[in-house]
N, C-alpha and C positions, 0 to 999 in steps of 0.2 A: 672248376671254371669260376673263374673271380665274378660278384655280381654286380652288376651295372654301376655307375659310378653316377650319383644324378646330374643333372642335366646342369649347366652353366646358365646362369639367367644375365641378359644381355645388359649390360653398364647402363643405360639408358634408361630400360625399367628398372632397373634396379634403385637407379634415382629415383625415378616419381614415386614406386612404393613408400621409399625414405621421406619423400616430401607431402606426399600424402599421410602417413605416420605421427610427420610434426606436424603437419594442418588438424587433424583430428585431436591432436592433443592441445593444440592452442584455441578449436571451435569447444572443447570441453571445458578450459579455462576459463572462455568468453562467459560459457554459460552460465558458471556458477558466478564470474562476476556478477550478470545481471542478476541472477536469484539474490547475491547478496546483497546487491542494489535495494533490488525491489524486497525483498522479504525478512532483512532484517537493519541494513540501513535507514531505509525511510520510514517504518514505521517506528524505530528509535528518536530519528530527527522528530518526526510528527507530533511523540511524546515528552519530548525534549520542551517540544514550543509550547501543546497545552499544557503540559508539567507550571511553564514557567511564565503564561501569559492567562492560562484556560480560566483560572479562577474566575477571573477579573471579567473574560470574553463570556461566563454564564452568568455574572452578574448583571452585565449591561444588555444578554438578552432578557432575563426577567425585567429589569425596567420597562424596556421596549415593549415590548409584551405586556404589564401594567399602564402603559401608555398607550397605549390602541386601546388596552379595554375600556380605559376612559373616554378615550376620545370617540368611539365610539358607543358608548351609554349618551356620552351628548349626544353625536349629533341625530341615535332615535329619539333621544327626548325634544328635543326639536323641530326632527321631523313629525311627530303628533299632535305638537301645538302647532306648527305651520298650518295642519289639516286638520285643525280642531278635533283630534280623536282624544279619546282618554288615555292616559297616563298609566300602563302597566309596570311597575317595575319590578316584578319577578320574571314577566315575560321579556324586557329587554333583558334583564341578568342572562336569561337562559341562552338566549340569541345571540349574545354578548361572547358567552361560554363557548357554543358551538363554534362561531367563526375562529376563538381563540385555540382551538384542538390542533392547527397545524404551529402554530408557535410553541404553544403547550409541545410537542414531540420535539419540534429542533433543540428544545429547552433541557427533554429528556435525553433525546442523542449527544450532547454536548457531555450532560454529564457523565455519562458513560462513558463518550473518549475520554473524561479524563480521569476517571479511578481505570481505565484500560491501559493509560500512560502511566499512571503508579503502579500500576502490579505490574508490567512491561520490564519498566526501569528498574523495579527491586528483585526481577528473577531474570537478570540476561546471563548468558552462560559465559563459563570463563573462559579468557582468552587461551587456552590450552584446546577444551572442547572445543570451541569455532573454531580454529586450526586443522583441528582433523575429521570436524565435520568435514569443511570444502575441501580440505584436501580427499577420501574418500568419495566423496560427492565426483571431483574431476575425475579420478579411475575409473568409477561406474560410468559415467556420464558417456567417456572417449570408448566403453564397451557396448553402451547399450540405447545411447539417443537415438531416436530416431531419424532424427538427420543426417549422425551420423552413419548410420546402419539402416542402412534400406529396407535390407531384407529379413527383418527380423520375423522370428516364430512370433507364437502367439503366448507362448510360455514367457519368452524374454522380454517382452511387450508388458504383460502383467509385471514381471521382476521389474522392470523400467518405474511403474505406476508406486511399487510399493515403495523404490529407491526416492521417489518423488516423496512422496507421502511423509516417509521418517527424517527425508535430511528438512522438509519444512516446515515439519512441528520440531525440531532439532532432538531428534530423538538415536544418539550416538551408539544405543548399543544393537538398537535396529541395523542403523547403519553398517555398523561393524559385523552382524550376524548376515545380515545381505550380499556384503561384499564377497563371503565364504562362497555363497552361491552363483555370483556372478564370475569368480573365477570357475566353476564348476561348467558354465554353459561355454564360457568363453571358443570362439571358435580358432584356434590357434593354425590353422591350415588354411584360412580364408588368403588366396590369390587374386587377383584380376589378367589372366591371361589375356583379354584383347586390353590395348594398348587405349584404344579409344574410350571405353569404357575408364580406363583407370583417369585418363585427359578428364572426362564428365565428372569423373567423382572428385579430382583436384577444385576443377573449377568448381562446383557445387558449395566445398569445402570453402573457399574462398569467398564466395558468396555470402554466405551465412554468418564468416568473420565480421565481413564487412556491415552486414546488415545490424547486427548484435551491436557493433561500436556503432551505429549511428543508432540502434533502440536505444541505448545507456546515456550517448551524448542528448538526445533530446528530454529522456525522462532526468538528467540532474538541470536543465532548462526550466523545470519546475518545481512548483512549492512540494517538500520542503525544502529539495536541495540550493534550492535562491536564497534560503536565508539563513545556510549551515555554518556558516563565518560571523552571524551577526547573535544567532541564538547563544554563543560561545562566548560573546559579549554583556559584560553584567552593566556597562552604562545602555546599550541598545537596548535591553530588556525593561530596564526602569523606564526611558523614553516611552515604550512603547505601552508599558504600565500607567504612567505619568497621562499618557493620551485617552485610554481606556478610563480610566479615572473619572480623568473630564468629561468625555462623551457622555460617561454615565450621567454624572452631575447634571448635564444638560437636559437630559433625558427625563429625569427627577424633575427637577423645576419645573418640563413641561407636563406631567403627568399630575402636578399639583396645583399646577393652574388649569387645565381639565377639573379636575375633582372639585377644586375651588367656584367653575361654573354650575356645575350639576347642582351644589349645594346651595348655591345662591338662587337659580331657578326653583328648586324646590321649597326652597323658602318660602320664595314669592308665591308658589302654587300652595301653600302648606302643605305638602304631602309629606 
């Protein structure tokens, strides 16, 4: 007796299977667009601008910063002679200090984006390796997102977390050891016999595309991809050098005419 011969699946589903097929393989593509947007794009650009402006933007915060301290040692010392108190000037210094602790840290974060943007830009991986990062990244992605796969275990779930983990520290041979296992779960018999069901998963599919090109359209609306044509520009960057320069400048003069009152009142007081 000859056995069964299987069953004909109807032209119809058989499209949408097809077209759900490429939907998942293009909401995988979306994805990794935006990981590469967001996780090594912009912080490239980011480093790109303090690389090539930063210097300049934490010298003009320390001005500014020297500049309030002064201007604030006047105006306590002022405000004690207004009210006839005595003249402490270790305790305005200390007062001085305190209020100065949150400039003091943006002064300290500053520096740190920018030896973060030199070590960034002196270790990015070769264009060979981010190639087969994202390329890997998209096969695991279309296997194991969960958007796309609904019903994942709790095994593939974790596989999902670790796929995550190694492609965005860009750790390739994680990568490549992953992938081994993700063919291994792979569920190659997964159907959607009702009809409707597969309709929800298209649309769904579609959904999520669309969502993803308008996250990516809004996040290059922002710094730093506003100014990834100008950073590229060695006159825009002197400008914008040239400006910082000045501001500084300006900043100085007032912090010295500051200093220049304190010392004149204290003259007057002899202290």
């Amino acid at each position: 007796m000859r056995p069964n011969a299987p069953l004909a699946m109807h032209p119809e589903h058989e499209r949408m299977l097809r077209e759900l097929d490429l939907l998942k393989a293009e909401y995988a593509n979306q994805c990794n667009n935006r990981h590469v947007l967001m996780d090594w794009a912009k912080p490239q650009l980011e480093s790109l601008y303090f690389l090539r402006v930063g210097d300049l933007q934490i010298e003009l915060l320390l001005q500014k910063a020297k500049m309030y301290a002064a201007k604030r040692k006047l105006e306590m010392i002022q405000k004690a002679i207004n009210r006839n108190e005595e003249i402490s000037l270790p305790f305005i210094d200390m007062m001085v200090e305190l209020e100065m602790q949150e400039q003091t840290e943006k002064i300290e974060q500053a520096v740190e984006k920018l030896n973060q943007a030199k070590n960034l830009l002196s270790n990015l991986e070769s264009p060979e390796r981010s190639a087969e990062l994202r390329k890997i990244f998209r096969e695991m992605a279309k296997e194991l997102h969960p958007d796309i796969n609904t019903d994942l275990s709790e095994g593939a779930k974790n596989l999902w977390n670790a796929v995550l983990l190694a492609y965005e520290t860009c750790n390739l041979e994680s990568l490549r050891a992953l992938r081994l296992l993700v063919w291994e779960v792979r569920n190659k018999n997964q159907h959607f016999s009702d009809e409707n069901a597969l309709m929800s998963q298209i649309s769904m599919m579609k959904d999520g595309i669309n969502r993803l090109l308008a996250e990516m359209h809004a996040i290059r609306m922002m710094f730093p991809f506003t100014l990834e044509k100008e950073m590229n520009d060695d006159a825009w960057v002197e400008i914008q050098r040239a400006a910082l320069k000045t501001e500084t400048q300006t900043v100085e003069k007032r912090k010295i005419q500051y200093e220049k009152s304190i010392a004149l009142i204290l003259q007057t007081l002899e202290l």
